[in-house]
N, C-alpha and C positions, 0 to 999 in steps of 0.2 A: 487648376481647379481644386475648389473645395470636398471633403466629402460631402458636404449637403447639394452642391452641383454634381457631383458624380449620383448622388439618391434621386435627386429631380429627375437628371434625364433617364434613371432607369424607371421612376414612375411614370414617366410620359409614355414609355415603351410598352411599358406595362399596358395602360389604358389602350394603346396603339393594338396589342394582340388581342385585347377584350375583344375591341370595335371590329377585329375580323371573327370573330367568333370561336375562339380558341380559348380554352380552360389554359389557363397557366399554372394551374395547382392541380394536374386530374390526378384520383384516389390511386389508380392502378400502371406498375410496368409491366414490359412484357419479354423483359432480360430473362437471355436463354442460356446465358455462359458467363463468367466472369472473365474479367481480360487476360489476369494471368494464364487461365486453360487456353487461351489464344497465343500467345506467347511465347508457354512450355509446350504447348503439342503443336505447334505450325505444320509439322509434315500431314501430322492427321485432319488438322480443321483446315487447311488449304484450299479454297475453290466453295467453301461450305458458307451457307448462308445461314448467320447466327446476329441474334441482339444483344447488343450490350446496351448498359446503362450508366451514370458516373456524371460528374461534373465538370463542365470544361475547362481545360486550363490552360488555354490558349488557341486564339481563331487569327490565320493567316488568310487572306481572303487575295487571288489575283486573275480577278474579272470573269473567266469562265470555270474555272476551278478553284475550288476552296480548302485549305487542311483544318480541320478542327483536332484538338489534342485532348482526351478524353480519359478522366482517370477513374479508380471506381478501388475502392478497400484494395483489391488485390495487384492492382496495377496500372500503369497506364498505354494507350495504342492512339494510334493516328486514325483519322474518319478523314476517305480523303471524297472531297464532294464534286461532283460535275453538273456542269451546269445542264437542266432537263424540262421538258415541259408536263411530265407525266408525274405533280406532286400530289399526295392526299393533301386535301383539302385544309388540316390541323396539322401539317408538318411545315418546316420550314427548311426552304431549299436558300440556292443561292442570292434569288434576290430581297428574302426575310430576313436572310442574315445577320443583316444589320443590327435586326431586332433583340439578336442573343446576343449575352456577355458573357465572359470568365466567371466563370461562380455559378453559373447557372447549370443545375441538371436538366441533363437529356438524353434518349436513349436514341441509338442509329442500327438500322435492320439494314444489312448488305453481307457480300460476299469477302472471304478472309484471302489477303494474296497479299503481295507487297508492291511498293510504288517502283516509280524509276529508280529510284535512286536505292532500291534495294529492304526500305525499312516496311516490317510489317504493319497492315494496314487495313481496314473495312473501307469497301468502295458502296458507299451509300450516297445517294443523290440526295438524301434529305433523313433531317432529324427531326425528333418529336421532343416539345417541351414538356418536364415534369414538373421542373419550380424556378420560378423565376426569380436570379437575386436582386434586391435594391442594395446592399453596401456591397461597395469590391473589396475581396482579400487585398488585405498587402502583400510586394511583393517579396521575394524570398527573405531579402535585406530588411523589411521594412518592420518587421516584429520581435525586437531585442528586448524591449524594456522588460524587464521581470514582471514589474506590479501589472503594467496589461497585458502579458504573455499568460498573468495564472487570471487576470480578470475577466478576459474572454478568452478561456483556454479550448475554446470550439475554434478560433479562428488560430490559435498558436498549434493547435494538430495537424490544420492544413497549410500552415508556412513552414511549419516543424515537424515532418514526418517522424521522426525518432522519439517525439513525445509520444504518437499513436503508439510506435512497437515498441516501446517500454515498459508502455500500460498493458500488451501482451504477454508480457515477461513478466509481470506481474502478478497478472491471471495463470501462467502457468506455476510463477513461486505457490500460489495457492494450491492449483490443483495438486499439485505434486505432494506437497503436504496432505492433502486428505486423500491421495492414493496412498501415502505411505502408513499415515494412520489405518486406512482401513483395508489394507494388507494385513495387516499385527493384530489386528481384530476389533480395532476401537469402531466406539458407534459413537457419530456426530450428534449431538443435541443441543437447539436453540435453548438457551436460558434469556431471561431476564433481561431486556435492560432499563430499566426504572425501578428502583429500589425504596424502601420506605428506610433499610439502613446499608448502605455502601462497605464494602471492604476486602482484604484480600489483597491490598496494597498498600503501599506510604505515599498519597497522593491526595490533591483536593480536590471534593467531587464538583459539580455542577448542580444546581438547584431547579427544578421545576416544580410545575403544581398541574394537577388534575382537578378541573372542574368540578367534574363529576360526582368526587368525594371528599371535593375544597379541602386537599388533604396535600401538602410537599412532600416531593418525590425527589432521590436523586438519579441521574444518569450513572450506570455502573462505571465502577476506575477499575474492575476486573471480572473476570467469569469462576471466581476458584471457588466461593463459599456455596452459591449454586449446584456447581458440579458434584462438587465435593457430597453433597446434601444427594445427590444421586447415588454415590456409593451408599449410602443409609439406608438410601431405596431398594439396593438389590441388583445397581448397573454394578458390571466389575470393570469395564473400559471404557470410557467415555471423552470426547472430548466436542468443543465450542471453535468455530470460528467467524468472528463475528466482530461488531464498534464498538470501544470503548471511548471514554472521554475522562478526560485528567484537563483541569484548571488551572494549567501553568503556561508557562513563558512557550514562544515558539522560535523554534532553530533548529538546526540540521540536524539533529537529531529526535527532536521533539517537536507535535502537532499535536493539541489538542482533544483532536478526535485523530482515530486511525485505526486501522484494521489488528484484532489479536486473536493468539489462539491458546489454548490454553486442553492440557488432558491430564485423564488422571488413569493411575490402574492399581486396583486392589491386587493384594498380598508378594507387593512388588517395594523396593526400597530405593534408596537413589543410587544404589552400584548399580541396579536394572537401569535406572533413567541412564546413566553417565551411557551406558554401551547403547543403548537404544537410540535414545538425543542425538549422539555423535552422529549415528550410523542415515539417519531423519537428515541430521544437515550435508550431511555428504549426498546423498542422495536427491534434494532439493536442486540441491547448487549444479548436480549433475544435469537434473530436468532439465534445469531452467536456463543454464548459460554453455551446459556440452562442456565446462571444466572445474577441477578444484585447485586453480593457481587463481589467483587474484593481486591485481596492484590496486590498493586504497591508500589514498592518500602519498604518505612516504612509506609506506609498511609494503613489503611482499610478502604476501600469504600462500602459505602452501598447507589445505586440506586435509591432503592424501597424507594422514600417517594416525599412529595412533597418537591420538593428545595426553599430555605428561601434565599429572595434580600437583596443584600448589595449594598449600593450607594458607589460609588468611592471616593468622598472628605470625605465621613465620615472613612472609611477606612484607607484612608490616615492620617487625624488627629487625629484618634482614636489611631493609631501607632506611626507614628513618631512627632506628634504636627507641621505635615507643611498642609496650607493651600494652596492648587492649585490654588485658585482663587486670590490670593496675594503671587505669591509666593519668599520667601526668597530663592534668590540662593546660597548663601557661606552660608548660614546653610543647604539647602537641596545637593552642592558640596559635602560639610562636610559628611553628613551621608551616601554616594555613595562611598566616598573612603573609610570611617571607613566598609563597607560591602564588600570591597574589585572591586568596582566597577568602574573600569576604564573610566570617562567621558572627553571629551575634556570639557575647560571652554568655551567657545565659541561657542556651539550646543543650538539649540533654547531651549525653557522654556517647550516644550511640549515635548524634548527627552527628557531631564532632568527628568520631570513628570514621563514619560513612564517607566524608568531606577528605579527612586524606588518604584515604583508600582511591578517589578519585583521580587523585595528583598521580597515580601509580599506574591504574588505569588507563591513563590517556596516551603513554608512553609505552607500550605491551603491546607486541606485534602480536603474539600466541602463535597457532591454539592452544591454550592452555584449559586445564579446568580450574575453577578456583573454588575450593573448597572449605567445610568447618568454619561456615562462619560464625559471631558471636552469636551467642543466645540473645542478645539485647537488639540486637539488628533482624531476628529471625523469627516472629510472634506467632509465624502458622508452622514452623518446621519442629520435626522432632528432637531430642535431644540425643548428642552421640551418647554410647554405650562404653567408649573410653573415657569421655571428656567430658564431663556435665556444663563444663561450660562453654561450650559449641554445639552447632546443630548439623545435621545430617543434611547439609544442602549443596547447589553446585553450580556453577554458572559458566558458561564457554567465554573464554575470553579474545576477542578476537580485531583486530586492529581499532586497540584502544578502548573499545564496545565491549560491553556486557550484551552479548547474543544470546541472554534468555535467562532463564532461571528457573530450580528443583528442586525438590527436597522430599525426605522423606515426610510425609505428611504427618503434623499432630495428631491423635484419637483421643488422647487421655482427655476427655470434658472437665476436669479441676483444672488439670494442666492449663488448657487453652481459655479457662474461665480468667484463671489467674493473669496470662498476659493478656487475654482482652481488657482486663481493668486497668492495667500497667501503662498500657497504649491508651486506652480512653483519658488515664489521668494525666498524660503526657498535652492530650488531643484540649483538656481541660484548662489545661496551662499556658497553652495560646499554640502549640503544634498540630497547624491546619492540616498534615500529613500524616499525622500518627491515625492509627485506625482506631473506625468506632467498638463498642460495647456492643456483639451482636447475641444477646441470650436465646435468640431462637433458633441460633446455631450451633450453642452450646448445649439448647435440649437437646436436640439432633443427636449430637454426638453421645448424649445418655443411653438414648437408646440401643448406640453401638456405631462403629463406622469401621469397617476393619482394617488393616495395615495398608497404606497406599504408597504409591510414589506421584507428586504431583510437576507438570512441567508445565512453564508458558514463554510465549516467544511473540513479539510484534511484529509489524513489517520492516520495522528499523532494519532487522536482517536484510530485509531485497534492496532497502537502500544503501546499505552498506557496502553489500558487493555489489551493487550497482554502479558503486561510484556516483553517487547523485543526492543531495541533499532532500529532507524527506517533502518540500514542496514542489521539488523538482517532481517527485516518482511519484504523486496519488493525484487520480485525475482533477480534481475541484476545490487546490488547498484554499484554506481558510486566508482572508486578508480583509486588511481593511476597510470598511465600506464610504464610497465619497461620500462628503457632506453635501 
């Protein structure tokens, strides 16, 4: 049979319940327990008559008794049915049976005991329809493909349970994060996301327009310049979490849109982030998966210690013998293509930078912190107090992954006027990713903004130690649409 024969005959069925006078869609159930309370307390709910409700996932039917298999968020139990003459009128006993399929909710009011054969079970003589399905799930086997496992990711929840309790895991890497922020005292605040100027990143925005003031808008590619604009206000902790959107390529580490967080704390620097961060991701990793060992990929991670700083140019020199702060470009070209790295000759000295810093990156179990990076790479970070030509920033490095990014925040408004222009004339030059020219963040900053430490961090992190590539781990990733 076809699916559109398997849809006919549950339309016919359909019409078949109308014509006895039965709602196949009513507004209201009348579930008194979930099936797992059935399951974990059996000694207690034994002998007790309770409603569940849930979906069926499978009807064995032999002649005067029936099992229906009956699942519901928290679990699944057996409804075993007998055959009776005493049915309400809107329920269906053994000989409507017919009328129900797999897929279809319904709830069953009986008493909790177990069958012969020892499994527990509701002995109810009849269920009640709540929705009737017209397509059937596939079965367990029958939902591999990717592009329609994410294209109707309703029906890959219920052939793929582990997709539902991922997206659990999920919800907890969040919560945990905003317990731990506001443990430490930060306050959550929705900022922005439509901007008239974008930035706070190296990324391409997304374009829209508002009717309303026939005026282009971008979607934010981060929450910093915002936040940031709060300290100006008089918040001293604050932090976002919330969508961003960035105009680039999608793979396993990157989705166009996706969940970030991003905090700030006045008269804090980024020695305060480095111990704070760490302490934030241990503590997450703890919530949300109960350890801080992890296998990604070929890398074994081990959390639990204190993580050891590595400076950016030593890194660099220590590996490929290029200096960042003089740097040879057709010998640093050279080692971009011999790595298989496609670079235009003609993109600034700080893509260039950034591109084999990457090659190093990918290779780097950690934790490490990676620290001082250049001032050319760093347009919102402060400048060290050793080294004028490094910034006060930090990044967790962690199987191959950049797990976030910090730094002591800019204040100086020359300062940050100067590399706003530096980056706009990069942005001028045809680098879709260098950031815009934002002067009403540079008044801002006139006014005063006092010493901060700023940190941000994506979901990339829950995918990371998830082990699951980032279409895999967000419930509705983005894909193709048929023609």
């Amino acid at each position: 049979m076809t699916l559109d024969d398997y849809r006919n005959e549950r339309l016919r069925k359909l019409e078949e319940i109308k014509k006895l006078g039965i709602n196949p869609y009513p507004a209201k159930a009348h579930r008194t327990t979930h099936i797992s309370d059935i399951i974990d307390h059996f000694d207690e709910k034994d002998g007790q008559e309770v409603c569940v409700a849930g979906r069926i996932t499978a009807i064995r039917s032999f002649g005067k008794i029936a099992f229906v298999k009956l699942r519901d968020y928290f679990g699944e139990v057996q409804i075993f049915m007998q055959k009776s003459d005493d049915i309400p009128v809107d329920e269906f006993g053994l000989k409507r049976l017919k009328l129900l399929d797999t897929g279809d909710f319904v709830e069953a009011r009986g008493k909790v005991g177990r069958s012969s054969t020892g499994e527990i079970s509701i002995f109810a003589n009849s269920v009640r329809l709540l929705t009737k399905s017209l397509r059937p799930l596939p079965g367990f086997d029958g939902l591999t493909n990717k592009e329609e496992r994410y294209r109707r990711r309703y029906v890959d929840m219920n052939v793929n349970p582990e997709v539902r309790e991922r997206l659990v895991r999920r919800s907890k890497f969040w919560q945990a994060t905003r317990d731990f922020m506001n443990q430490h005292g930060f306050i959550e605040i929705n900022t922005p996301v439509l901007e008239t100027t974008t930035g706070g990143a190296d990324a391409n925005p997304f374009v829209t327009h508002m009717d309303a003031l026939d005026s282009d808008y971008y979607l934010r590619i981060s929450q910093e310049l915002p936040l940031k604009r709060l300290l100006g206000g008089g918040f001293e902790k604050v932090y976002d979490i919330g969508p961003r959107f960035r105009n680039e390529g999608v793979d396993d580490e990157h989705l166009p849109e996706h969940i970030a967080f991003e905090s700030y704390a006045a008269y804090e620097n980024y020695e305060d982030g480095i111990k704070l961060y760490e302490a934030m991701i241990k503590y997450v990793a703890m919530q949300t998966w109960g350890t801080l060992k992890f296998k990604v990929g070929d890398f074994d991670i081990d959390l639990d210690c204190e993580w050891p700083r590595v400076k950016y140019a030593d890194l660099l020199k220590e590996k490929f013998d290029i200096d960042v702060f003089a740097l040879d470009r057709e010998k640093t070209l050279g080692i971009l293509h011999k790595n298989n790295m496609q670079v235009d000759s003609k993109v600034s000295d700080a893509r260039i930078i950034d591109n084999l810093w990457k090659i190093i990156r990918k290779t780097s179990a950690g934790p490490y912190w990676l620290i001082e990076e250049p001032l050319s790479l760093s347009p919102l970070a402060k400048i060290s107090e050793e080294n004028p030509l490094v910034t006060q920033r930090f990044h967790p490095i962690i199987a191959g992954t950049e797990m976030g990014n910090g730094y002591s925040e800019l204040n100086d408004p020359l300062d940050q006027l100067s590399r706003f222009e530096e980056q706009q004339a990069m942005r001028d030059a045809g680098d879709n990713e260098a950031q815009m020219l934002d002067m009403d963040f540079v008044e801002m900053l006139e006014y005063g903004m006092p010493p901060a430490c700023g940190w941000g961090n994506s979901e990339r992190n829950f995918w990371l130690l998830e082990g699951v590539s980032g279409r895999e781990a967000v419930p509705f990733p983005i894909i193709r649409q048929k023609s």
